[in-house]
N, C-alpha and C positions, 0 to 999 in steps of 0.2 A: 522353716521347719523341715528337717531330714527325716521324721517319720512317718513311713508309709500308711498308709490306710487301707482298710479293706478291700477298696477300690482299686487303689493303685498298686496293691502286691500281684505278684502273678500267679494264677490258679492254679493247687497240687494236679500231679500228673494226674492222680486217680478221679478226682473233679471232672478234670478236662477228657476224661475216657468216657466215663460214664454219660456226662452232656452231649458227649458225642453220640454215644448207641444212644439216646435217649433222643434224638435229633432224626438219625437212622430210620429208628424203627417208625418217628412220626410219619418220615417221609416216604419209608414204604406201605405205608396205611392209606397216605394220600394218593402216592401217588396210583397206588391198586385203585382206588376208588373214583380218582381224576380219568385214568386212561382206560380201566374195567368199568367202570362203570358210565359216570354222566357225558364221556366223551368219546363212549366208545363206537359210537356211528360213524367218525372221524376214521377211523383204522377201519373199516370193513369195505370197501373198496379198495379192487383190486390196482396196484399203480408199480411202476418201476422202482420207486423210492424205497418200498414197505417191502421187504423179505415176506416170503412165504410166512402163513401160520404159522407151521411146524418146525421153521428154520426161526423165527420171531423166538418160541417160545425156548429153543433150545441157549437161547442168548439171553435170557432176562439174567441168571445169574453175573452174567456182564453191565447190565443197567443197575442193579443193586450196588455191586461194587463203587457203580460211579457216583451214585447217592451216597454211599459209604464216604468217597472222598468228597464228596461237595460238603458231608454232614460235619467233616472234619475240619479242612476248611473254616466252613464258614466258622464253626464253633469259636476256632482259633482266632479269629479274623474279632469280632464279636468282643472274645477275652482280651483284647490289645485294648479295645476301647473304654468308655465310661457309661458303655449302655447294661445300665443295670435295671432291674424292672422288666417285664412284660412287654410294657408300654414301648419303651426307648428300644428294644429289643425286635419289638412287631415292628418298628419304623424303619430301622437299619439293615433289619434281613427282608423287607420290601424293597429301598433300596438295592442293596446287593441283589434280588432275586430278579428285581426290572432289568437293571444294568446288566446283568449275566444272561437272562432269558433272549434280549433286546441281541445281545450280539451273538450266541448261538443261533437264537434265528437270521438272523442275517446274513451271518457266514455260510448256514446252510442253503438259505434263499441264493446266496452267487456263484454256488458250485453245484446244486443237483435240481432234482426237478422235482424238487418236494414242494406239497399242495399249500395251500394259503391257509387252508383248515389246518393242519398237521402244523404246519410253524403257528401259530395261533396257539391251539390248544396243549404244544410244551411249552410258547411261551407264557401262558396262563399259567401253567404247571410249575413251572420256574417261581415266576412271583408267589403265589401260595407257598409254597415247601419254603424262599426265601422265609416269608412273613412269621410262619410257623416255626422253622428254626430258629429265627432273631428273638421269638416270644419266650420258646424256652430254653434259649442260653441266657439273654435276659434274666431269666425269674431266677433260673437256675442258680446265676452266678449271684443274684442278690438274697436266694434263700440262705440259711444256714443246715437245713437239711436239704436229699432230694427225693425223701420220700410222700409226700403228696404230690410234687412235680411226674414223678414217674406212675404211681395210680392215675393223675390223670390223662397221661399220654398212652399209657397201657389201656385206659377204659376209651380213650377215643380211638385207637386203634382196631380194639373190636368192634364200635359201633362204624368206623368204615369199614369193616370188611363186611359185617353182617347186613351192610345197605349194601354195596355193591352185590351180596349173594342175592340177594332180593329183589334186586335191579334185574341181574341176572338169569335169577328163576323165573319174574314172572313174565319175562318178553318183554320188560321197558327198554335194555339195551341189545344191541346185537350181539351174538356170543364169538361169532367165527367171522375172520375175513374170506370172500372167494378166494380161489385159486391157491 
């Protein structure tokens, strides 16, 4: 048989943009709420590794960026395969996000003097944002719309940020590093 299937054609460009911000913005919800919030004890010690606060924050637009291409990426990565679903999708951006976490921290573990906690909790970070991006390029790519996919990546975006502000407000995390 020489007829493609839905599976096996390759995703319009405008598809594969949109799964991508849609991957994006997951992953700045998480990641706000993995490193502002439940691990943010982890970065409040002062250490040679961690720039200043105020030099931290002036660079997040650089962290964004790199989730931008990781969201792309993997999207891409994702769209070559036959993972379509949720399902197949959660599996292989765990996958990719072990395999990628795994050797970022390592590479950084043999060259700085970064803590056991700090490669830990990106490499935690890693896996999640992986799992979450695989789930909805996945769904993404097997819906034929993607409008209930982005309602609900839009409405769990807000519910992390409004737990991490909360996190935040009432003193369960720390807000500032020393120094």
């Amino acid at each position: 048989m020489s007829g493609a299937t839905r599976d096996e054609s390759p995703i319009p460009l405008q598809r594969y943009l949109r799964l991508t911000l849609l991957v994006w913005l997951a992953s700045l919800g998480l990641d706000f709420f993995i490193h502002g919030g439940i691990l943010a004890s982890v970065y409040i010690e002062s250490t040679p590794f961690l720039l200043p606060g105020a030099e931290a924050f002036r660079r997040i637009p650089l962290g964004y960026l790199a989730l931008f291409l990781t969201s792309a990426l993997l999207t891409w990565i994702l769209a070559q395969t036959s993972a379509r679903g949720w399902r197949k999708g959660l599996a292989l951006g765990l996958a990719l996000g072990t395999v990628m976490g795994l050797s970022s921290s390592l590479g950084l573990y043999s060259i700085s003097t970064v803590s056991p906690g700090i490669l830990a909790a990106a490499f935690a970070a890693q896996i999640l944002e992986g799992g979450i991006a695989g789930a909805i390029v996945g769904q993404g790519l097997q819906a034929r719309s993607l409008g209930r996919l982005t309602l609900i990546v839009v409405l769990a975006v807000v519910v992390l940020i409004a737990a991490t502000i909360i996190l935040q407000s009432t003193g369960a995390v720390p807000l500032q590093r020393a120094g």
